[in-house]
C-alpha positions as CSV (number, residue, x, y, z in Angstrom):
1,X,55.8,39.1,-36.9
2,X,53.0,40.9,-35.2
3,X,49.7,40.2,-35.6
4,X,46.9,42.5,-36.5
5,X,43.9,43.2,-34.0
6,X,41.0,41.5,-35.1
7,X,42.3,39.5,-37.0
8,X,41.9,35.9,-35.2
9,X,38.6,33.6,-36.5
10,X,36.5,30.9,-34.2
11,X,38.4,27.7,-34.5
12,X,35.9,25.0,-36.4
13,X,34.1,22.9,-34.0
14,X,35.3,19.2,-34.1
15,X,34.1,16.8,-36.1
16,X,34.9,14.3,-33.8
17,X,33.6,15.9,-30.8
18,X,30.0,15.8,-32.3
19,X,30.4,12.3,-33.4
20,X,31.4,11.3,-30.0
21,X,28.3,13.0,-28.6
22,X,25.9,11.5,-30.9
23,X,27.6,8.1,-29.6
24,X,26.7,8.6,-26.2
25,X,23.5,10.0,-26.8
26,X,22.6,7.5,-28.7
27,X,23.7,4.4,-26.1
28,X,22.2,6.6,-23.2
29,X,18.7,6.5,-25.1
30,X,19.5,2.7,-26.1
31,X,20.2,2.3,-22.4
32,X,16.9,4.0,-21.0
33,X,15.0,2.1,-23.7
34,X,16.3,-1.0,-21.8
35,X,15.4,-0.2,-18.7
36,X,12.0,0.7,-19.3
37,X,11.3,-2.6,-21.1
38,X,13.0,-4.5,-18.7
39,X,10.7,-2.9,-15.5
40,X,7.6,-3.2,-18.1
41,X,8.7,-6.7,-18.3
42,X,8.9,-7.1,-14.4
43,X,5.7,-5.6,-13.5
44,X,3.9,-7.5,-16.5
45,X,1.1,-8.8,-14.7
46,X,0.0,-5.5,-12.8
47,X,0.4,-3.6,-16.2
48,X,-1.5,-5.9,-17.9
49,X,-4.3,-6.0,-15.7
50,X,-4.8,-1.9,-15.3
51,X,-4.9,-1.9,-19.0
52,X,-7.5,-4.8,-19.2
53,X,-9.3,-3.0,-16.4
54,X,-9.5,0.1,-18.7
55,X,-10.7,-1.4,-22.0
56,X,-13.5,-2.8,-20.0
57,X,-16.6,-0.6,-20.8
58,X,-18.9,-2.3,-17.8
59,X,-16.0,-1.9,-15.0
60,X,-17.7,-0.7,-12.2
61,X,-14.8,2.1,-11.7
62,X,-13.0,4.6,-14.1
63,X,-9.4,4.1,-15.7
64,X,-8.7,7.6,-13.5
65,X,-9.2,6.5,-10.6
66,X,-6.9,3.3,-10.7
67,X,-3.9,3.9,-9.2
68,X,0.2,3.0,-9.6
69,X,-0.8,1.1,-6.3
70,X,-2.9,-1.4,-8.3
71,X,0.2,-2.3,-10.6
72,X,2.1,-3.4,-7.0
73,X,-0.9,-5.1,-5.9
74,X,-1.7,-7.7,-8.4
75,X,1.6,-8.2,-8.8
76,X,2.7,-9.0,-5.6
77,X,-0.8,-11.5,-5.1
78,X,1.0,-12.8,-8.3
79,X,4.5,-13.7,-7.3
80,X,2.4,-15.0,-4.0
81,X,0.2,-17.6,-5.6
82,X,-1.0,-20.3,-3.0
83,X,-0.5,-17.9,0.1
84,X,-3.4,-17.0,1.9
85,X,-4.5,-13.4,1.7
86,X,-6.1,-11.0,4.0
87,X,-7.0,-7.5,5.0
88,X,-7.5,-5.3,8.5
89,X,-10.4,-3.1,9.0
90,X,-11.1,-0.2,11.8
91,X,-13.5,2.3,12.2
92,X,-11.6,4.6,9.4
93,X,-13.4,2.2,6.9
94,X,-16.4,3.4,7.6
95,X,-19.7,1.1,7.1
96,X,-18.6,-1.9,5.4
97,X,-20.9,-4.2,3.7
98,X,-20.1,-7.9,4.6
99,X,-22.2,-9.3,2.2
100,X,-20.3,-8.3,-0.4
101,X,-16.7,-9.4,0.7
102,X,-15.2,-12.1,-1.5
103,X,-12.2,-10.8,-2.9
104,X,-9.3,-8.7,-4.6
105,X,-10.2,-7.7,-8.4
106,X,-12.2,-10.4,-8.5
107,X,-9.4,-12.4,-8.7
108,X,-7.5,-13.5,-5.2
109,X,-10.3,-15.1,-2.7
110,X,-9.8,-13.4,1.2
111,X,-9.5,-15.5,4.0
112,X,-9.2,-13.2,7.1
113,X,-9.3,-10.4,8.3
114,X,-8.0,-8.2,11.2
115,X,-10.3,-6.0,13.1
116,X,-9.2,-3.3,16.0
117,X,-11.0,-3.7,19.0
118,X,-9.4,-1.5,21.2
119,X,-7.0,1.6,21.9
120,X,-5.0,2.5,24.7
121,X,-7.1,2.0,28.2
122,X,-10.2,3.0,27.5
123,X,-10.8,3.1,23.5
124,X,-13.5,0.8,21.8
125,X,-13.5,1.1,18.2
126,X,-16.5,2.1,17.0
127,X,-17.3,-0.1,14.7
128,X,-15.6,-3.3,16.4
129,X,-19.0,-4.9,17.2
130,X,-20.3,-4.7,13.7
131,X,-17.4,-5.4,12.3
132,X,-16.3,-8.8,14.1
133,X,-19.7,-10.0,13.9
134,X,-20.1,-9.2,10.1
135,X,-16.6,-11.0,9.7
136,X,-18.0,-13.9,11.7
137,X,-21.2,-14.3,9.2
138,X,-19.3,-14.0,6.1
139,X,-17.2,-16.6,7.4
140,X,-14.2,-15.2,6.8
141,X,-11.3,-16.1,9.7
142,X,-11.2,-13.3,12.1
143,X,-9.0,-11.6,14.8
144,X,-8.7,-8.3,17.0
145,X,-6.0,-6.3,17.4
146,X,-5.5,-3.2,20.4
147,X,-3.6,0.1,19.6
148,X,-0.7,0.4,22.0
149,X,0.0,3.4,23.3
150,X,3.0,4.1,24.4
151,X,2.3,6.5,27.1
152,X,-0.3,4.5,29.2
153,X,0.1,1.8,31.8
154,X,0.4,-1.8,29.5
155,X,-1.4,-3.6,32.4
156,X,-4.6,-1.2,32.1
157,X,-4.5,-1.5,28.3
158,X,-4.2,-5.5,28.8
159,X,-7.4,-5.3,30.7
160,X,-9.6,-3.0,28.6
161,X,-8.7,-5.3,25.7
162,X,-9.7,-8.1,27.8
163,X,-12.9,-6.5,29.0
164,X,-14.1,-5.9,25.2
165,X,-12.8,-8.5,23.3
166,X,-14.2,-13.0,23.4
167,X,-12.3,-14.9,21.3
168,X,-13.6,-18.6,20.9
169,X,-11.8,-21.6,18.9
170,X,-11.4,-20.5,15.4
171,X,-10.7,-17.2,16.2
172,X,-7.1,-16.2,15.4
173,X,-4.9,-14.9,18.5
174,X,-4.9,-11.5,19.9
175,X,-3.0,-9.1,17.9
176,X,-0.6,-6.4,19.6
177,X,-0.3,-3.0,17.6
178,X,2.7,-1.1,18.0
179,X,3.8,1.6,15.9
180,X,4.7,4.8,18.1
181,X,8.3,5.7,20.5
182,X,7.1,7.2,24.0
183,X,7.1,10.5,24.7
184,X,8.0,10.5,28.4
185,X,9.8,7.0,29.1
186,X,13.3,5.1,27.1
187,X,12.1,2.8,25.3
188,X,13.7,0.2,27.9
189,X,10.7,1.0,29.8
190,X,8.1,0.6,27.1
191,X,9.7,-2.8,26.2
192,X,8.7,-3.8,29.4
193,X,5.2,-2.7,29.3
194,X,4.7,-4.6,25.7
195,X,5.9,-7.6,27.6
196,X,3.5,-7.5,30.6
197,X,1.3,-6.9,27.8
198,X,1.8,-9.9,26.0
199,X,2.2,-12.3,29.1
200,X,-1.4,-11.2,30.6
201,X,-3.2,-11.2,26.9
202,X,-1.5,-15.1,26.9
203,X,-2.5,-15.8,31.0
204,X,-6.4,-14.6,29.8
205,X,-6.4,-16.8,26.2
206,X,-4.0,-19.3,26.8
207,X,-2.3,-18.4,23.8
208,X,0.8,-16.0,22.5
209,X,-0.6,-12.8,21.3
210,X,0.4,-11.6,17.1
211,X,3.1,-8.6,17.5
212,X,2.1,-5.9,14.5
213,X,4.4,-3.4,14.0
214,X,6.4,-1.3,10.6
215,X,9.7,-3.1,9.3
216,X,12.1,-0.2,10.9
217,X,10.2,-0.4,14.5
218,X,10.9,-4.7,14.3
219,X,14.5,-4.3,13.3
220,X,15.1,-1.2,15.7
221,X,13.7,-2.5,19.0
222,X,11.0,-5.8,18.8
223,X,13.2,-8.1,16.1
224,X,15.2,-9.7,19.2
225,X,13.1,-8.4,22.8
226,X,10.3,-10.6,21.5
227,X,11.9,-13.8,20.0
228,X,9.4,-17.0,19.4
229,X,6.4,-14.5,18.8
230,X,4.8,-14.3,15.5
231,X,5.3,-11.2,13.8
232,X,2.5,-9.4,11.4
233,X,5.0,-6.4,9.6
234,X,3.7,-3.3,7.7
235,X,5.7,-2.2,4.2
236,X,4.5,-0.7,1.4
237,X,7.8,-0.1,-0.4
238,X,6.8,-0.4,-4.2
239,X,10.1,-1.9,-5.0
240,X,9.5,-4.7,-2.0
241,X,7.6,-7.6,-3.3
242,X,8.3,-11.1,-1.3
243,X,7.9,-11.4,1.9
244,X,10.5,-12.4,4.2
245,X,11.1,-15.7,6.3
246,X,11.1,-14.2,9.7
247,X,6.9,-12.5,8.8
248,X,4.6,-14.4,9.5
249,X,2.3,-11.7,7.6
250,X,3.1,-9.1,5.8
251,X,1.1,-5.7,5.3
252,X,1.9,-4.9,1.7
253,X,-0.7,-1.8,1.1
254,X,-2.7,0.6,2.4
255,X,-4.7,1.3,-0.9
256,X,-6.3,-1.9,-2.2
257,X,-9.9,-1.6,-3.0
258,X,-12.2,-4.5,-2.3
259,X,-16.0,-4.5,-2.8
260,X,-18.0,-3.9,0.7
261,X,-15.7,-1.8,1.4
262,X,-16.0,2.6,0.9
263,X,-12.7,3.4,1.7
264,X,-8.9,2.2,0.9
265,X,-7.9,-0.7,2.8
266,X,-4.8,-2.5,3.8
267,X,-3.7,-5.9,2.4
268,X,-2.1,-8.6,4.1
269,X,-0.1,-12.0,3.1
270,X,-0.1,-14.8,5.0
271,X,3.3,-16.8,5.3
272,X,1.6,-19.9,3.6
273,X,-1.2,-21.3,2.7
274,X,-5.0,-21.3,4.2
275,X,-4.2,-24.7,5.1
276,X,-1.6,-23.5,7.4
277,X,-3.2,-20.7,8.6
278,X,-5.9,-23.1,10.0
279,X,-3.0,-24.0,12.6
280,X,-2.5,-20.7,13.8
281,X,-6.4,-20.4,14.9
282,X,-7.4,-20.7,18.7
């Protein structure tokens, strides 16, 4: 039989097909619900403290100006309890106020602190002088570090850091920044330099100089060219929040605020306790 044109109607949507897609809805939102618990849950103590920082009327900054950064903070000085903590200053920080250093949201005491001295062959940091001796009076333990770069002689660099920098016991070793690839050389050739570095930093202070440097730069080229040196790594991954057995400090921020301070400042984890530390000193 023929059928006439026009004639055909919509078929019903399925019953089932709507019941199925309420089902999945439903676990996807029962699923999202448990992951936001569960990372509330894992980040407890930063979240607690931002919102204990923001019902406190006589808090010396505003709510808006804390940061996702301040969640990570406290709760990596959480999950670090007992370690000594630090922080490393250069001119970028401006005029800081040593009087006033004591420690991170009034809650984790500073030990140390980092201070560049030099970059290259012929930089002084403008506000090395001030800083070291402000560091020194506060009493806080204190080292220098020197910008590397690449692309000028190591030996020249060795000496200008030489020329501007007295350590004395107490003082923590020299500290060896390195962060950028050459330009005009392998990086064969630049290994060499950072070693000649290293030996004529330990022939002036009789001691091994601190190698700084980001996570990817150590694993790439400096995790097995400089084995037996102490190593001081840089990362600020928010989901990163131990730090590992081969650091002997870790650089967790950039953006901690700390009173004496006008700008943001990096944060750093010792791989112990002050105690420890105290071993490491000159």
């Amino acid at each position: 039989m023929g059928t006439r044109k026009g004639s055909s109607r919509p078929r019903p949507r399925s019953r089932k097909s709507s019941a199925e897609k309420r089902i999945v809805w439903a676990v996807c939102i029962v699923i999202s619900l448990f992951v936001v618990i569960g990372v509330g849950w894992h980040y407890r103590n930063g979240i607690a403290y931002y919102f204990s920082f923001k019902s406190d009327k006589n808090a010396k900054m505003t709510a808006e100006q804390k940061r996702l950064a301040d969640v990570r903070t406290v709760e990596v000085l959480t999950r670090h309890h007992g370690m000594s903590i630090g922080f490393d200053v250069s001119e970028y920080q401006g005029e800081i106020d040593w009087t006033k250093i004591d420690s991170v949201e009034n809650l984790y005491p500073l030990d140390y602190v980092f201070i560049r001295s030099t970059a290259g062959k012929n930089k002084i940091d403008a506000c090395f002088k001030e800083n070291w001796e402000g560091a020194g009076k506060r009493g806080l333990i204190r080292g220098a570090y020197h910008y590397y770069r690449p692309n000028e002689n190591s030996l020249e660099q060795a000496a200008h850091f030489i020329l501007n920098v007295r350590l004395r016991a107490g003082d923590l070793p020299p500290v060896l920044d390195i962060e950028k690839i050459p330009e005009n050389q392998p990086m064969d050739s630049l290994i060499v330099g950072l070693h000649r570095w290293c030996n004529a930093i330990e022939k002036h202070y009789k001691v091994a100089p601190i190698i700084y440097s980001g996570e990817r730069y150590y694993d790439d080229f400096l995790r097995e060219e400089f084995k037996g040196y102490v190593f001081w790594i840089a990362n600020y991954n928010f989901f990163v929040e131990s730090i590992d057995q081969d650091w002997m400090f870790w650089q967790f921020t950039e953006s901690a605020e700390i009173d004496g301070i006008p700008t943001p400042v990096d944060l750093n984890i010792y791989n112990g306790p002050k105690s420890r530390l105290q071993n490491l000193r000159i």
